[in-house]
C-alpha positions in Angstrom: 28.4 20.2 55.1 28.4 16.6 54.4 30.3 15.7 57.2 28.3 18.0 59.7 25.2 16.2 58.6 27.2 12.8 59.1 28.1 13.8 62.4 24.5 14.6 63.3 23.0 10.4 62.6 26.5 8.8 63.8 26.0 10.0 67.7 21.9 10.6 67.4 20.5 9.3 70.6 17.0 9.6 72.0 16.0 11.2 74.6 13.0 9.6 76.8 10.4 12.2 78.7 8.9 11.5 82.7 5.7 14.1 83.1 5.9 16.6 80.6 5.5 20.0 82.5 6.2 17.9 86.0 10.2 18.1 86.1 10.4 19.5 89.4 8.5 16.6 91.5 9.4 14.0 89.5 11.0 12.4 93.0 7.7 12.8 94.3 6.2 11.3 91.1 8.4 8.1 91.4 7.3 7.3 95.1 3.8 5.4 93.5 5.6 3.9 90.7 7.8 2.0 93.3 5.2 1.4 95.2 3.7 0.1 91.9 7.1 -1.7 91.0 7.6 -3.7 94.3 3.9 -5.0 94.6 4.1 -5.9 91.2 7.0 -8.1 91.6 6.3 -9.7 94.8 2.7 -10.5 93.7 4.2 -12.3 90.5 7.5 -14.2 92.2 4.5 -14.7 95.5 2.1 -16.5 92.5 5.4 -18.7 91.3 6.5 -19.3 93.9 3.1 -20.9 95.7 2.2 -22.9 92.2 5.2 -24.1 91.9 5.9 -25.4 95.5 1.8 -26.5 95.8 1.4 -29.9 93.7 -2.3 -29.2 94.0 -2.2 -25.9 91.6 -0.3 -28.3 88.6 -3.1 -28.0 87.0 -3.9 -26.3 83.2 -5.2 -23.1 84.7 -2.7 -22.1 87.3 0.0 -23.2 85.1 -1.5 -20.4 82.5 -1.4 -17.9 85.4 2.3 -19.0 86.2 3.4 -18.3 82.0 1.3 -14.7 82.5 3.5 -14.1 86.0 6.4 -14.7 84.1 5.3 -12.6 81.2 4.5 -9.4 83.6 7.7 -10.2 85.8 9.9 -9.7 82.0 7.7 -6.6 81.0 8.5 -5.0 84.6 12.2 -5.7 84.4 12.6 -4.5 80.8 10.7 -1.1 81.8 12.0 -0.2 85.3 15.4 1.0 84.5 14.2 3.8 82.1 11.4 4.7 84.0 12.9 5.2 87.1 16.0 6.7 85.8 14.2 9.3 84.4 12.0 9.7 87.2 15.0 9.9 89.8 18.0 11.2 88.4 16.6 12.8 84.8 18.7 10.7 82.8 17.1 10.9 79.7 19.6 9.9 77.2 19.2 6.5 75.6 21.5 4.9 72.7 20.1 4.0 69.6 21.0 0.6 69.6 19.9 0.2 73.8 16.2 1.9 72.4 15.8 -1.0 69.8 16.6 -3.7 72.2 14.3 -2.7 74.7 11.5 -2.3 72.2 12.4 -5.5 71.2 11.8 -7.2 74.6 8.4 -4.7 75.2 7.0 -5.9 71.9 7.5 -9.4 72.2 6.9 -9.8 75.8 3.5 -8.0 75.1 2.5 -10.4 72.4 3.1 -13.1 74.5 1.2 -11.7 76.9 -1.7 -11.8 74.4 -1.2 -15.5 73.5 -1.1 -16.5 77.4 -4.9 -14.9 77.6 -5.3 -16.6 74.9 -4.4 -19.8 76.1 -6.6 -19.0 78.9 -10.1 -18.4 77.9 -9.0 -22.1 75.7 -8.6 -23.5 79.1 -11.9 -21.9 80.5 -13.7 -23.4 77.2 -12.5 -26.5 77.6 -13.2 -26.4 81.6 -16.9 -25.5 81.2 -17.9 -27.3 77.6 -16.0 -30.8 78.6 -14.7 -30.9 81.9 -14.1 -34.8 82.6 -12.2 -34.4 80.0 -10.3 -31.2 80.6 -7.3 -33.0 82.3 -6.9 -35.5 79.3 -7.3 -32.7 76.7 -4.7 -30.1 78.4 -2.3 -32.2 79.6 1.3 -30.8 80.6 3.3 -31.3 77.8 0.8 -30.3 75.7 0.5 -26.9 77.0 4.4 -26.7 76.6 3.9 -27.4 73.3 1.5 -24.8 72.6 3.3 -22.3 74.7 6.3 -22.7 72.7 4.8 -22.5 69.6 3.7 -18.8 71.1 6.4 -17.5 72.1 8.2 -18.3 68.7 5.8 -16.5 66.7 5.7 -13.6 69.1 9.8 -13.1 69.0 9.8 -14.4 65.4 7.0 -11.5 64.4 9.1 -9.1 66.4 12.6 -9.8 65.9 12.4 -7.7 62.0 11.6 -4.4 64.1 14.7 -3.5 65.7 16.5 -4.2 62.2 13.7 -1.9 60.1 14.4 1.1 62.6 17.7 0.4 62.7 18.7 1.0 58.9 17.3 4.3 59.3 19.5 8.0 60.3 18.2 9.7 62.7 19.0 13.5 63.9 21.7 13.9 66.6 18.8 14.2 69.6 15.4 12.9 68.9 12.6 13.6 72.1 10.3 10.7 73.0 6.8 11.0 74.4 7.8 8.5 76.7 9.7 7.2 79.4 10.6 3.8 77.3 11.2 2.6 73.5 8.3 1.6 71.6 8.5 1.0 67.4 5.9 3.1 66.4 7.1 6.1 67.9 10.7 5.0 67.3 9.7 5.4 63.7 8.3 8.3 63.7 11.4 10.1 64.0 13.5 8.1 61.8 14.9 11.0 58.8 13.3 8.2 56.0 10.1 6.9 54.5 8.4 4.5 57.0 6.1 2.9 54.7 7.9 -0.1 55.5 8.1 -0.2 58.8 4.0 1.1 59.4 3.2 -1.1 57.1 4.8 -4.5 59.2 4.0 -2.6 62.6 0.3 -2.7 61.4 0.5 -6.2 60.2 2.3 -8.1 63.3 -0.7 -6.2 65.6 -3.2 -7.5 63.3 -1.4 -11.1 63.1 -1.0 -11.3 66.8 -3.0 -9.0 69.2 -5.9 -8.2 67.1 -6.2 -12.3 66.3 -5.9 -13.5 69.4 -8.4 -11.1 70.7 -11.0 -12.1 68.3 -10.3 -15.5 69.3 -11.1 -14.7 72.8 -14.2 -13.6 71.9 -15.2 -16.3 69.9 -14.2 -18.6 72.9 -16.8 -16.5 75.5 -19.5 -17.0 72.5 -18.6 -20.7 72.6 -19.3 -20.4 76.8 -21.9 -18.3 76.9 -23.7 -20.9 74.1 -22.4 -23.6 76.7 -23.4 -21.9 79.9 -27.2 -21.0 78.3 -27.9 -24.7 77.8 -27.3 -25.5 81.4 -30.4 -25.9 82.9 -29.6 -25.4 86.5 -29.3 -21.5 87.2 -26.9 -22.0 90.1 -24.2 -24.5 88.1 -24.4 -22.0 85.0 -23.5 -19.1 87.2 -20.9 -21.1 89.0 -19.4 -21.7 85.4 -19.6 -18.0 84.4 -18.0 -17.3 87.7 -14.7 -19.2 87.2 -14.4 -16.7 83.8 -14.2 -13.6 85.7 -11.0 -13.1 86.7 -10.0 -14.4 83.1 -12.3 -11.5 81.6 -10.9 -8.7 84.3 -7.1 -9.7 82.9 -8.0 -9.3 79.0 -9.7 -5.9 79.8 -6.9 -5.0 81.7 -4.4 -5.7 78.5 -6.4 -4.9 75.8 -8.3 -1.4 76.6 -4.9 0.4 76.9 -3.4 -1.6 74.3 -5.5 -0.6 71.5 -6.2 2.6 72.5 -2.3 3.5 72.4 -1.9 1.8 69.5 -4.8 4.5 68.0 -3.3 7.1 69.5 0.3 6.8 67.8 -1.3 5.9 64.5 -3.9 7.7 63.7 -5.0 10.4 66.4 -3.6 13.7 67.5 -4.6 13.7 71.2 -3.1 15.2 74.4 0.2 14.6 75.4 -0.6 14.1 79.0 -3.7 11.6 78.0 -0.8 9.9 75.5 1.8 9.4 79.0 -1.1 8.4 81.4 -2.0 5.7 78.9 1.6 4.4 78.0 1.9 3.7 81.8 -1.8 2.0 82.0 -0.3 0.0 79.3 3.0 -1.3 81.0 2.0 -1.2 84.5 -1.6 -1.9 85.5 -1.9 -5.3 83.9 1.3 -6.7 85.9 -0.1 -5.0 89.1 -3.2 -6.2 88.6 -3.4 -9.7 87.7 -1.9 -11.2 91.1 -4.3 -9.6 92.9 -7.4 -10.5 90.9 -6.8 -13.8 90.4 -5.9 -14.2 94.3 -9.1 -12.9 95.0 -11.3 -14.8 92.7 -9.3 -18.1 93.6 -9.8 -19.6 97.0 -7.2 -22.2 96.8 -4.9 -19.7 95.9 -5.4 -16.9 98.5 -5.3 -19.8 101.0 -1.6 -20.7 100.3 -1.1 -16.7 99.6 -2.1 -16.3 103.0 -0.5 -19.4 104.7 3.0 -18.3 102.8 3.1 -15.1 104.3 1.7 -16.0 107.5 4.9 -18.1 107.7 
């Protein structure tokens, strides 16, 4: 019996799910998540590609966008090979040790994520409270500095996970609600008390996403305090205006961030609801982001458009 059992945790895999219910148009399925797929990647590489090349876009803000590109180029390319493989050929069947490196890269590409927009509404603070300034204060290396420090803490908070998950036995097939590896569902099917593991799961959200959020919104209370003591109408709305694509990109992170955080902690909710979220989460923001910010920014959209008119 001992040996049985043994058998059972040496070859447990997990097993990832598409559309629960939807098996038999999952082909069909897949068509908008390419579609999703390729304009996400050739809106990010189009956005490097045009800062890097432009001299005029070296500046604080654009190279902000350029790090969140990058961030939502990683997150794409760590997800798309799961996805789709479920999606096209219902290969469902994912090692142990392949699930806690691709959690790994999701977790910490996501916190980085969450220290970029951080970085960001900084640079808007800085732009609208003291912009002669703003060049002097956020100068190049400066910013490399700070982005290093980020991603350090964001792989450093995340590099325990895949270790705590990985001590634990789990049975020989164990189903996931989704289509990719996340730690708190990972978890949740180890044979083991989790204590532990919820415990620092909880703790890293708090220390990173949760933070940095807060800090966000104590930078728009800094801008708004900033913007009200303008006393011309038009250059306070000009100011609020150069926030908005910034705004639209933290919305677009955090709402299905934290709701699908709740949802694997603490809620019992619909499995579909659970699915449609855990995309939201992964793919929306990277989709999204090129195209807001090349609407909102003229300089940008202009070499968008001159790029491709080429």
């Amino acid at each position: 019996m001992s040996t049985a059992n043994d058998t059972k945790f040496s070859y447990a895999v997990f097993l990832l799910t598409g559309i629960p219910g939807q098996e038999d148009v999952h082909l069909w399925i897949s068509v908008p998540f390419c579609f999703i797929y390729v304009i996400s990647i050739v809106g990010n590489s189009v956005i490097l590609f045009v800062i890097k090349t432009d001299a005029n876009l070296h500046e604080p803000m654009y190279v902000f966008l350029s790090m969140l590109a990058v961030t939502d180029l990683g997150l794409l390319i760590a997800t798309v090979p799961t996805i789709l493989g479920v999606l096209w050929f219902n290969f469902r069947e994912i090692s142990l040790d392949a699930c806690f490196a691709q959690l790994f890269f999701i977790h910490s590409l996501q916190f980085i994520e969450s220290s970029v927009l951080l970085m960001m509404a900084y640079d808007r603070f800085i732009a609208i409270r003291d912009p002669l300034r703003y060049n002097s204060i956020l100068t190049l290396p400066r910013i490399a500095k700070i982005g290093h420090v980020f991603v350090l803490r964001s792989v450093a908070v995340v590099f325990p996970l895949p270790f705590l998950v990985k001590r634990f036995q789990y049975w020989q097939a164990n189903v996931l609600s989704h289509s990719y590896c996340l730690h708190q569902e990972v978890m949740r099917l180890a044979c083991a008390d989790i204590t532990v593991n919820n415990f620092y799961g909880m703790l890293i959200t708090l220390f990173t996403e949760v933070f940095d959020f807060l800090l966000i919104l104590l930078s728009y209370v800094m801008i708004l305090k900033t913007v009200l003591s303008i006393t011309s109408r038009t250059e306070s709305l000009k100011a609020l205006n150069t926030c908005v694509s910034h705004v639209c990109a933290v919305l677009l992170f955090y709402t299905p961030e934290f709701c699908l955080t709740l949802m694997h902690r603490f809620g019992e909710v619909s499995p579909l609801l659970q699915i449609v979220i855990g995309y939201i989460y992964l793919l929306v923001p990277p989709l999204m982001n090129p195209i807001v910010y090349s609407v909102k920014s003229k300089h940008l959209r202009a070499r968008i458009i001159k790029v491709f008119i080429k």
